[in-house]
VOGU-3710 file (C-alpha; in Angstrom, 3 decimals, decimal comma):
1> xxxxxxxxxx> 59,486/-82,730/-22,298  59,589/-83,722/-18,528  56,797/-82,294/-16,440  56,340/-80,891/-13,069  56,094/-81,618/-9,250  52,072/-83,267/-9,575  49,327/-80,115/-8,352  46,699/-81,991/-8,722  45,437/-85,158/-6,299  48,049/-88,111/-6,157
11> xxxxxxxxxx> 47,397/-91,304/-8,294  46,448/-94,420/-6,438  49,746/-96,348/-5,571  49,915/-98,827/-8,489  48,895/-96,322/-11,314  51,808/-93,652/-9,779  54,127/-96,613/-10,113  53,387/-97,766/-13,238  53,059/-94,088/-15,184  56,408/-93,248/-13,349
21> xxxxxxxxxx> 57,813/-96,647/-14,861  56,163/-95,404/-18,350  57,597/-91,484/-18,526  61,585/-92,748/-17,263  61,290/-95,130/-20,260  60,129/-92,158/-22,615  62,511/-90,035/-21,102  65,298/-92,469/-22,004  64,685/-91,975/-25,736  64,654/-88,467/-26,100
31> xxxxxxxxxx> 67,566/-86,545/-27,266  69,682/-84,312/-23,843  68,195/-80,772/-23,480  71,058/-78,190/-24,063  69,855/-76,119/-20,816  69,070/-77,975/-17,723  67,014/-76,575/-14,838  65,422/-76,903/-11,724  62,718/-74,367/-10,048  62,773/-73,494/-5,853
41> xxxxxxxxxx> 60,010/-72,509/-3,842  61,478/-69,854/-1,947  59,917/-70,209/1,100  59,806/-73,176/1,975  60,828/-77,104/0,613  62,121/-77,352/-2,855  60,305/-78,422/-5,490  61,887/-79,301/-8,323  60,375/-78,511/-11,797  62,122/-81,215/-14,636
51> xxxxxxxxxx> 62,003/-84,230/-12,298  63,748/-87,499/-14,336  63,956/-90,232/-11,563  61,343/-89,772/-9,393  58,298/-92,526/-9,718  55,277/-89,424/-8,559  54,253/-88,552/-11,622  50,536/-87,849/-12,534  48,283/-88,455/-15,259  49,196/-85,034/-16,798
61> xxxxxxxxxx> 52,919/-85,359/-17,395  52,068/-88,740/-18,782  49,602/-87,608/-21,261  51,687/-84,824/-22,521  54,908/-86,627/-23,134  53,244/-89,514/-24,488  51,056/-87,751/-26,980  53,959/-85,731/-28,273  55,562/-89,469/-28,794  52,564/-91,333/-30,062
71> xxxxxxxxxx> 50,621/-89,197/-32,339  51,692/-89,812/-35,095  50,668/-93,894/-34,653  47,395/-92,694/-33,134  47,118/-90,900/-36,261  48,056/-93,884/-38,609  45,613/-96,136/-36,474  42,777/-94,415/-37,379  43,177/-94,474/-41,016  44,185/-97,990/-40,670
81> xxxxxxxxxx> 41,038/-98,809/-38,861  38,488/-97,191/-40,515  35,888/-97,605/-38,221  36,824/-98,183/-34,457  35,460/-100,057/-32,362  36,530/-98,876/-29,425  39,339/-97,479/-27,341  41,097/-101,168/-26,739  41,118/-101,997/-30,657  42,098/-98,544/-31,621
91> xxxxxxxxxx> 45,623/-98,463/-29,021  46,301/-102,469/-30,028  46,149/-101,395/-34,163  48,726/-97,852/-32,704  51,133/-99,802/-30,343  50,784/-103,648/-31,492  54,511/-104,402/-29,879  54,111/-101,554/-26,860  52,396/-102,894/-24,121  53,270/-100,272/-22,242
101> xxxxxxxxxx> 51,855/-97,392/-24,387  48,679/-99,711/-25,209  47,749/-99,331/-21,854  48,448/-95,473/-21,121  46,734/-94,906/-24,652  43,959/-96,948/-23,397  44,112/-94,931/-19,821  43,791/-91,794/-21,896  40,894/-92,949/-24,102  38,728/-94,010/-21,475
111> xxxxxxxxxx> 38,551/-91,457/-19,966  36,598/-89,450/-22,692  35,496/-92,362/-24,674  36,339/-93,583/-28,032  34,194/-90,902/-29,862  35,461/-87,980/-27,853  39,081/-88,967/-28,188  38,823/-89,473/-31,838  36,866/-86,217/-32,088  40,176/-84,724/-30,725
121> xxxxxxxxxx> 42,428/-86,746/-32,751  40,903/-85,275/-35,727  40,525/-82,126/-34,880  43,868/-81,530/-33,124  46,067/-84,404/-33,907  47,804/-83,101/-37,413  49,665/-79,916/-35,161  49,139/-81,064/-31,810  49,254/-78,158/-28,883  50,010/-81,622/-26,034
131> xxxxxxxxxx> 48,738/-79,169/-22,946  45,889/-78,018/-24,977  44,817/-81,651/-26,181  45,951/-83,372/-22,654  42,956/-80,502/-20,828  40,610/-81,681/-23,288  40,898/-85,370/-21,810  40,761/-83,843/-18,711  44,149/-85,251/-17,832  46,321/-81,997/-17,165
141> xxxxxxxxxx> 44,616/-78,989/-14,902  43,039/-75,746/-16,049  43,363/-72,390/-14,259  42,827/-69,659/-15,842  43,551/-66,074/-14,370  46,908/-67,127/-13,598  49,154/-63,863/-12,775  53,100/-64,082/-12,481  55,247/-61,083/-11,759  59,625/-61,524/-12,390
151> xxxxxxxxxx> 61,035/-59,763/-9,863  64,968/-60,561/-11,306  66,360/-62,332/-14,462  70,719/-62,635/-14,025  73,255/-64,501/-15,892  76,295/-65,600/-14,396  78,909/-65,015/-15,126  78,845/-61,985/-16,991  81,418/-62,879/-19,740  84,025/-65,754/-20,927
161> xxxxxxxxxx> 85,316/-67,966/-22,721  83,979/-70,770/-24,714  83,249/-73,807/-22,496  81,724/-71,497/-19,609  79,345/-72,815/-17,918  76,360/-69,929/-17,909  73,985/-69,880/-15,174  70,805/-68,392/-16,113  69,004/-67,059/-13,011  65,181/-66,300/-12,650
171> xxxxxxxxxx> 63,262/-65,547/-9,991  59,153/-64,996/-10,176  56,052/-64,127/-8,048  52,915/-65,830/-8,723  50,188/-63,961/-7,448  47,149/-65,885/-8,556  46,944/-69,848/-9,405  48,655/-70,787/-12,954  47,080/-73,608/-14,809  48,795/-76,019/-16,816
181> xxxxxxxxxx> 51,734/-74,177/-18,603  55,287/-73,453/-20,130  58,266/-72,126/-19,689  60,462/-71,300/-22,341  64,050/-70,329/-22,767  65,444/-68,747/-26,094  69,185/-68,032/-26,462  69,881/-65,646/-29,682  73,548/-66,281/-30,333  75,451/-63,315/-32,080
191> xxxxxxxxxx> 75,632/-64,892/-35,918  74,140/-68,650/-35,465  70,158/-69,327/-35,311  68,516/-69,159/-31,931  68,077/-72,356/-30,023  66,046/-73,025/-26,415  64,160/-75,128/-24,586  60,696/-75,357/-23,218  59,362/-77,180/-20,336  56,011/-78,034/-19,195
201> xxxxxxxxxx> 54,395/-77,396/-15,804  51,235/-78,183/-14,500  50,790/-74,667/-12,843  52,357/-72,718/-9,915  50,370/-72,300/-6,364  51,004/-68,236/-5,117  54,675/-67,492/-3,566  58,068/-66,723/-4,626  59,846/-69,106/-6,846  63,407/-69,214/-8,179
211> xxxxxxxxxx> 64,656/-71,067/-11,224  67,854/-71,878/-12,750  69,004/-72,786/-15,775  72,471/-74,035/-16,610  74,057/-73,496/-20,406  77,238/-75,277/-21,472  78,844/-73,655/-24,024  81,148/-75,922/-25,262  81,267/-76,090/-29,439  79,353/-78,967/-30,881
221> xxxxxxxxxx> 78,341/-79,715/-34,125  74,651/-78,342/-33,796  76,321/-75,085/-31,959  79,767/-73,067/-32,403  79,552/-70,685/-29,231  81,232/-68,098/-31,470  82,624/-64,836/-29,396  80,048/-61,919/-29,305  76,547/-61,421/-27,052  73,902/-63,355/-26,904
231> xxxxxxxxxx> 70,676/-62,442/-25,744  68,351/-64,985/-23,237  64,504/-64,534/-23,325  62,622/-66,016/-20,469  58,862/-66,916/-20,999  55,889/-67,585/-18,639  52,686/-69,003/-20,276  49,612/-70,686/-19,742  49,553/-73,182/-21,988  51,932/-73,366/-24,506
241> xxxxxxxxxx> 53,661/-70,229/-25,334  52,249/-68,765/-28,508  49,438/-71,574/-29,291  46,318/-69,784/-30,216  44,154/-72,390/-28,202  41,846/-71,696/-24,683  43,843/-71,558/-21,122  46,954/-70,096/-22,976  48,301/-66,381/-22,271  51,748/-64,741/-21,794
251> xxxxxxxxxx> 52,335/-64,125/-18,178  55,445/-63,122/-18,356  59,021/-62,487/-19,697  61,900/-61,100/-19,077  65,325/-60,567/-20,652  69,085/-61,115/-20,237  72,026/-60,974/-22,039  75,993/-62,791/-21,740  79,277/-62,463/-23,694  81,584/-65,155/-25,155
261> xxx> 85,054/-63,847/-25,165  87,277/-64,805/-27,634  90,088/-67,266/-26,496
//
């Protein structure tokens, strides 16, 4: 998952430079969202929400995608290991031919300290909630209280034909600070499973926003677009949507349907 526009203070130069290096290299691996998007302030410069080439990314976005990468080796390390020394033997043993995820894991560890983030590890690490774990290092931001009103939810077009190009429309107050959180797309398609995305933000300052997600509905193997409705549900949350951790809640959703047209 990419992450949003940075809330919190910016990184000192080199660190911004090399954690931006870090998440366009993770980014590179992972498989092309079906719905792309971008989010608007309304009034006033755009900020956009899935950023992919800019190099201003903070610790949070970092932490997130990289633990829902490298768990799994953090996970082996440990029972490698046995007994770890520390936070520089325990990310060498995880990533010995990554340099560059030794040193983010190695960034992330310090700053709780080997006991702490092994602590975590084995209390979270087997179904890892990434904004959940990433506050507990004190990487991504906490605000709780957050309040979000939709004021309108639209697809565009209407109706057609396979192939359409579907623009999903969403626009949102926030009324009081959102903390590190999600938003979540789910398209129910008339006959086939449901399918979405979800996108990680590290919390909305108070104004009007606008979002908009695009949906190509061309058949592929993993989707037929077959005539009939489908229904779009939009999600707000504070952390992620439906984890049953602290800092997450439902702010908001809304609902929208669009029709594929037989040819």
């Amino acid at each position: 998952r990419a992450v949003a526009e940075a809330a919190s203070p910016a990184l000192p130069t080199m660190r911004v430079q090399f954690i931006g290096a870090l998440l366009l290299a993770l980014l590179a691996a992972s498989a092309t969202a079906r719905l792309q998007s971008n989010v608007n302030l309304l009034s006033g410069g755009a900020h956009q929400l899935f950023q992919k080439q800019s190099l201003e990314f903070s610790l949070c976005g970092i932490c997130t995608q990289f633990m829902s990468q490298g768990i799994n080796q953090l996970l082996n390390a440990i029972l490698q290991i046995g007994v770890v020394g520390g936070c520089g033997e325990l990310c060498q043993v995880a990533f010995p031919t990554h340099p560059t995820e030794d040193k983010v894991c190695n960034l992330l560890c310090d700053g709780v300290g080997i006991t702490s983030f092994i602590k975590l590890l084995d209390k979270f690490g087997k179904d890892i909630d990434v904004i959940f774990f990433c506050e507990e290092l004190h990487a991504c931001p906490v605000h709780d209280g957050g309040v979000v009103k939709i004021d309108k939810m639209v697809v565009s077009p209407p109706s057609g034909p396979q192939g359409t190009e579907f623009d999903i429309d969403v626009s949102f107050t926030v009324v009081n600070q959102t903390g590190t959180g999600e938003i979540a797309v789910d398209v129910m398609p008339p006959q086939s499973e449901a399918f979405g995305d979800g996108e990680i933000n590290e919390g909305f300052k108070p104004g009007q926003y606008s979002v908009k997600f695009q949906l190509q509905t061309q058949p592929t193997e993993q989707e037929a677009f077959e005539p009939g409705t489908y229904k779009v549900d939009f999600a707000m949350c504070e952390g992620q949507c439906g984890a049953p951790y602290p800092h997450t809640a439902l702010l908001a959703t809304a609902g929208a349907n669009f029709t594929i047209t037989p040819q």
